[in-house]
C-alpha positions as CSV (number, residue, x, y, z in Angstrom):
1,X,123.3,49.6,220.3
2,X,119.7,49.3,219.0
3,X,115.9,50.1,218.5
4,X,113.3,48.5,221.5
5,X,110.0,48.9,221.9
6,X,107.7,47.8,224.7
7,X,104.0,48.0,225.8
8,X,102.3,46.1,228.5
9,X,98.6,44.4,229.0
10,X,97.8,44.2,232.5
11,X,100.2,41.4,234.0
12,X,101.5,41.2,230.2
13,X,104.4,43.0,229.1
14,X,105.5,42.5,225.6
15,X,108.3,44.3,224.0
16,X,111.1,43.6,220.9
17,X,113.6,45.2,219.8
18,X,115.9,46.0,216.7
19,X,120.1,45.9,216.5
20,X,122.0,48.2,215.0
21,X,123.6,46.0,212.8
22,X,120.3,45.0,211.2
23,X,119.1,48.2,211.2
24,X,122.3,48.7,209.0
25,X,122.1,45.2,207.0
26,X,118.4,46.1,206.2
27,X,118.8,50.2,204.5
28,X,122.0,49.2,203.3
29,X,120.3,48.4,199.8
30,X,117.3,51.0,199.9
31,X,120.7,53.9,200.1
32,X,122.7,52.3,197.3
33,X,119.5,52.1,195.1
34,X,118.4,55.6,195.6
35,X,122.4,56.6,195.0
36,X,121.9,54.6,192.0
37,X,118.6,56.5,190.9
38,X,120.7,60.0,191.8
39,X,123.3,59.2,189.8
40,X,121.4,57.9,186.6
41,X,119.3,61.3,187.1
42,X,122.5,63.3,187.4
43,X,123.9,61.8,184.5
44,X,120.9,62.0,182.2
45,X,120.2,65.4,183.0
46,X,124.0,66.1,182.4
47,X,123.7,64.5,179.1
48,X,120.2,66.4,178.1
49,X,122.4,69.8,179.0
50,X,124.8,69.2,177.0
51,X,122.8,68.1,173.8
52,X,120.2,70.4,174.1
53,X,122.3,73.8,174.9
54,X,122.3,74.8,171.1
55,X,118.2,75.1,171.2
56,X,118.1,76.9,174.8
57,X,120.9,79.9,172.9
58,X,118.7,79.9,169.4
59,X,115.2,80.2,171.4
60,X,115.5,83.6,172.5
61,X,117.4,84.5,169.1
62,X,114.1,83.3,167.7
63,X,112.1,84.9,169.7
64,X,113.6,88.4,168.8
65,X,113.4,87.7,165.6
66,X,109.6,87.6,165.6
67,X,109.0,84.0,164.8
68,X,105.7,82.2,165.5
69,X,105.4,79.4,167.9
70,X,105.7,76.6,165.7
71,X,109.3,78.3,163.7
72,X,110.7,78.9,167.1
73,X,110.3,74.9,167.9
74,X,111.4,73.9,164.3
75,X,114.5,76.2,164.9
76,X,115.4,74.8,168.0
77,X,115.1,71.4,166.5
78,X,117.5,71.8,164.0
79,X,120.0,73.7,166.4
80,X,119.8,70.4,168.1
81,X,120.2,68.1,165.4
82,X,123.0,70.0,164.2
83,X,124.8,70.0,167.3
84,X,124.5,65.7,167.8
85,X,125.1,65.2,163.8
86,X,128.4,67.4,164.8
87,X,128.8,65.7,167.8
88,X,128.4,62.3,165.2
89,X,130.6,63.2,163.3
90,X,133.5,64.0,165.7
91,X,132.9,60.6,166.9
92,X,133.4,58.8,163.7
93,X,136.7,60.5,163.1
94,X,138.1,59.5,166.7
95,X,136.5,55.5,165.6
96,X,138.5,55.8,162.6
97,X,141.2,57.8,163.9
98,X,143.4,54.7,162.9
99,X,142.5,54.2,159.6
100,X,142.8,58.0,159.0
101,X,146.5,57.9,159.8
102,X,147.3,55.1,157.6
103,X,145.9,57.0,154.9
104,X,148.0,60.2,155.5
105,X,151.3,58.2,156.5
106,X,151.0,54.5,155.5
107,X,150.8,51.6,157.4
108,X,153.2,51.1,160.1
109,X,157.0,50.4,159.0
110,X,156.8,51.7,156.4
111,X,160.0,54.1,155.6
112,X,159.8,57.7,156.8
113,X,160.7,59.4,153.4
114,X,157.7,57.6,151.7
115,X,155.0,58.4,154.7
116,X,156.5,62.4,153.9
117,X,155.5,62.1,149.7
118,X,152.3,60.2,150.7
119,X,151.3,62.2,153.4
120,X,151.7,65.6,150.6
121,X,150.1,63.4,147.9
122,X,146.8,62.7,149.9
123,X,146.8,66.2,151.5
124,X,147.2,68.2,148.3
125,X,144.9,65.4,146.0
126,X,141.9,68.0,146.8
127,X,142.9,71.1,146.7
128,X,144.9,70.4,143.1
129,X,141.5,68.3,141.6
130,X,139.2,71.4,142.5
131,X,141.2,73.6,140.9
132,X,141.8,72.0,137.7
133,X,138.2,71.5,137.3
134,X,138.1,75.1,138.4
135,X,140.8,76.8,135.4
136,X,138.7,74.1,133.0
137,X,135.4,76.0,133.5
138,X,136.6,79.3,133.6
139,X,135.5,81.4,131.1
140,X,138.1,82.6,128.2
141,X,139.6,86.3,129.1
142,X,138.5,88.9,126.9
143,X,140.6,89.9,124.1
144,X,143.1,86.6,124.9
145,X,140.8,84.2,122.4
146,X,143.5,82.7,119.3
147,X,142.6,83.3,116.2
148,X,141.3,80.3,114.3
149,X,140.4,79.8,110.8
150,X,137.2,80.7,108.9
151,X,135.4,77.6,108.7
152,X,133.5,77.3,105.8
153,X,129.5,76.3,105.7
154,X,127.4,75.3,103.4
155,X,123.9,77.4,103.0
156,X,120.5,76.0,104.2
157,X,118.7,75.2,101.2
158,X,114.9,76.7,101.3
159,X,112.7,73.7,102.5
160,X,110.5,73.2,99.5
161,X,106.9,72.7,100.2
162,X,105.7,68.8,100.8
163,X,102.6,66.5,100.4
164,X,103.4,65.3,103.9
165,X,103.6,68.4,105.0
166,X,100.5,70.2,103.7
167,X,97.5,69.9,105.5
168,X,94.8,67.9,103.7
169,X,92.4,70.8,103.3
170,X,94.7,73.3,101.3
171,X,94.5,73.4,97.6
172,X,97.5,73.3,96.0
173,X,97.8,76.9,95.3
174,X,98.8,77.2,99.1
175,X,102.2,78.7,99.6
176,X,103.9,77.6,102.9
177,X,104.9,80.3,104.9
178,X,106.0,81.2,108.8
179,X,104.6,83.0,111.4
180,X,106.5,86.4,113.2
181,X,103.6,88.1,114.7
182,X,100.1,87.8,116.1
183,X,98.3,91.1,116.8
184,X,95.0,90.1,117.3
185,X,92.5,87.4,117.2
186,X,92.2,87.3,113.2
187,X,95.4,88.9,112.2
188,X,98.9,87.8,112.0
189,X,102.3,89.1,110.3
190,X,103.8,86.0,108.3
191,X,106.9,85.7,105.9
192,X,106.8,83.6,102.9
193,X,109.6,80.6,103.3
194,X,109.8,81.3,99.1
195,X,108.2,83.7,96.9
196,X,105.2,82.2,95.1
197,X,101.3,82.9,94.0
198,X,99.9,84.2,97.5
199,X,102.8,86.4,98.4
200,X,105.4,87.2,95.8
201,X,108.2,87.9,98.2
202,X,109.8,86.6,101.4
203,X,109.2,90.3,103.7
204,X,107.2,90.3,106.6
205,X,103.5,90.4,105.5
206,X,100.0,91.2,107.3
207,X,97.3,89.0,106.6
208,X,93.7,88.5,108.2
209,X,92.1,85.4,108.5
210,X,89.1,85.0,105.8
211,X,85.4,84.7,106.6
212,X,85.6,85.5,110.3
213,X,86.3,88.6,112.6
214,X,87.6,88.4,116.1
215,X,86.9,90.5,118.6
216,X,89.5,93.8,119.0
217,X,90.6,96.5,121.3
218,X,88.1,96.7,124.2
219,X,85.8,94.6,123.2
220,X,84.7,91.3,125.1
221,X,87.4,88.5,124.9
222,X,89.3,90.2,122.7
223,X,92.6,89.9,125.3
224,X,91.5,86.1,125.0
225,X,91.3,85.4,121.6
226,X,94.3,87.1,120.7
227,X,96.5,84.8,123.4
228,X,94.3,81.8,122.2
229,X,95.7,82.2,118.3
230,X,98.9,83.0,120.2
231,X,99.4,79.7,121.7
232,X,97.8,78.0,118.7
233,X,100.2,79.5,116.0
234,X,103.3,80.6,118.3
235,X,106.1,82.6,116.3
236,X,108.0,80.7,113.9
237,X,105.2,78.3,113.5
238,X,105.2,76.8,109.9
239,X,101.4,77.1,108.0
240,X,100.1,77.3,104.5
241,X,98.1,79.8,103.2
242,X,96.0,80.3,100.1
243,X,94.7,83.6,98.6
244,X,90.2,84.4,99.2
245,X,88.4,87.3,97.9
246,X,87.3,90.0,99.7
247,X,88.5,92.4,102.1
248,X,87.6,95.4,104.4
249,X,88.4,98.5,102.3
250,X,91.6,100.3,100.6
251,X,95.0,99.1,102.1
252,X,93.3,96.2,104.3
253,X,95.8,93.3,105.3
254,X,95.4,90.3,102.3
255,X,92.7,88.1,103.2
256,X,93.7,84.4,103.3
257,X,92.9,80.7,104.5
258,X,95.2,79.2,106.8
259,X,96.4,76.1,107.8
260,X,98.9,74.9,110.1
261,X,101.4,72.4,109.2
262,X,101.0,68.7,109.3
263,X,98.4,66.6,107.1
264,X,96.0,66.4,110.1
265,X,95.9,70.0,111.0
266,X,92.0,71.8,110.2
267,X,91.8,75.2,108.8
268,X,92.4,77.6,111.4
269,X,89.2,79.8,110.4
270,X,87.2,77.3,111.2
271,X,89.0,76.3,114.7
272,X,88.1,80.2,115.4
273,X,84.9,79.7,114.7
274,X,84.6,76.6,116.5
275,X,86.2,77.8,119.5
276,X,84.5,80.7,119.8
277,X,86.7,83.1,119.3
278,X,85.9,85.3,116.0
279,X,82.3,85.8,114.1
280,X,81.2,84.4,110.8
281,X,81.5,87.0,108.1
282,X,79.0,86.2,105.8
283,X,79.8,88.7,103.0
284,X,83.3,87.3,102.3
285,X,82.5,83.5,102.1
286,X,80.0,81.8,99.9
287,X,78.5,78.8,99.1
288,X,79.8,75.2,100.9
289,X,82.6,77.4,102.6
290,X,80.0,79.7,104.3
291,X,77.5,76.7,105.1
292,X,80.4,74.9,107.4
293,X,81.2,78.1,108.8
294,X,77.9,78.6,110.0
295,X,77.5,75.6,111.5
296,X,80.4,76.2,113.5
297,X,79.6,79.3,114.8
298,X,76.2,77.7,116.0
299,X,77.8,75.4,117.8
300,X,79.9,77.3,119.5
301,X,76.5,79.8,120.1
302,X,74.5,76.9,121.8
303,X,77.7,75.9,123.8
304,X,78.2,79.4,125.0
305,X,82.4,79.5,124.1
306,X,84.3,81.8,124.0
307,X,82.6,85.2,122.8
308,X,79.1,83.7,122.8
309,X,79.5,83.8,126.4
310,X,79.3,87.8,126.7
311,X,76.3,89.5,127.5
312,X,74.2,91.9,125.0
């Protein structure tokens, strides 16, 4: 059996023909390399199925729940790379599936009674750690707490003021004091750390900063110049003050200089005045006092800071 074809050319006939069994010899390897191709197909599409099925059920959850374009793709993603770290996973325990049982019951011979206390011993090694980490963190029941001797301590002694400490501008009639309150730019509650010349006794005091006058309630940069002393002297902040005349009528707070602690530190008047947040007073300073803080406040004028920055 077989293929033949013939034509003819006048008193020419030409004609050939094919035998089955060639015909067979010859698509013999085209079928088994397109079974081949079939079945790679087949199985890669088998193996994208079953690696991807985790996105294809989370997509339509995600697109219930509202999600943009590019959450729905980062949520199937991770559905998928859950799956194949799980999938990971499972695989390294069946690899090590050996080394697992020698853990849990010994290596092989060895006596039945000891693969039962090693097999409990490994099991319950978890469980018994976490807990005891557990009870030791606990918290202590209310009312349960043993009753324990006083314990006896020794009182603080009051600092006493230093040269190292004292800023290199305060005279040495400044008392060292702390700071509990700021309530505006130029005013702050302090508490003497010991009584002495400035303030004779260690209860909260009011005191406004000498030869200057920040800005208050509603007026421009007030808000600012209070938080900018604020962060400058925070509360319990350690600073010297000394005693000034002058101040702005019957039952005013005591008008001082100031200085924060540290030999290095400048007279927080003048940093106001520098930083443009308070006004030169020029009826409560005099002399070489009032000249500095005048040139101060210019500076901060002609560099527009703070205040000087407001209109009018």
């Amino acid at each position: 059996m077989g293929i033949g074809v013939g034509f003819g050319l006048g008193p020419v006939r030409v004609s050939t023909g094919v035998s089955s069994r060639t015909l067979a010899q010859g698509c013999l390897p085209l079928f088994v390399f397109g079974l081949i191709i079939w079945m790679v197909k087949a199985i890669l599409t088998a193996l994208y199925v079953f690696l991807s099925w985790p996105s294809r059920v989370v997509g339509p959850v995600a697109r219930q729940a509202g999600l943009d374009h590019v959450y729905q793709v980062g949520v199937q993603w991770a559905a998928a790379a859950l799956w194949v770290e799980f999938l990971l996973v499972i695989l390294g325990l069946l690899v090590a599936a050996s080394e697992i049982r020698n853990l849990f019951l010994g290596a092989p011979g060895m006596k039945s009674s000891a693969r039962f206390w090693r097999f409990w011993a490994v099991t319950l090694f978890v469980p018994v750690t976490a807990a005891t980490v557990g009870m030791a963190q606990a918290p202590e029941p209310v009312g349960t707490k043993m009753a324990t001797s006083p314990v006896i301590t020794k009182a603080t002694p009051t600092p006493t003021p230093t040269s190292e400490s004292r800023p290199a501008g305060a005279p040495a009639s400044a008392q060292q004091a702390i700071v509990m309150t700021v309530s505006s730019g130029d005013t702050l509650g302090v508490k003497a750390i010991a009584p002495g010349s400035v303030l004779p006794s260690t209860n909260q005091t009011v005191v406004r900063l000498l030869g200057i006058a920040a800005p208050h309630g509603a007026e421009c940069k007030a808000d600012w110049a209070t938080g900018l002393l604020t962060s400058y002297l925070p509360r319990s902040s350690h600073i010297w003050i000394a005693r000034g005349a002058g101040s702005r009528g019957a039952g005013a707070p005591l008008a001082v200089y100031l200085w924060k602690e540290g030999s290095d530190r400048a007279m927080v008047n003048a940093w106001l005045l520098v930083n443009g947040a308070a006004r030169l007073e020029t009826t409560e300073v005099r002399g070489e006092v009032q000249r500095k803080f005048a040139e101060y406040e210019s500076k901060a004028r002609a560099a527009h800071r703070g205040i000087h920055s407001c209109a009018g």
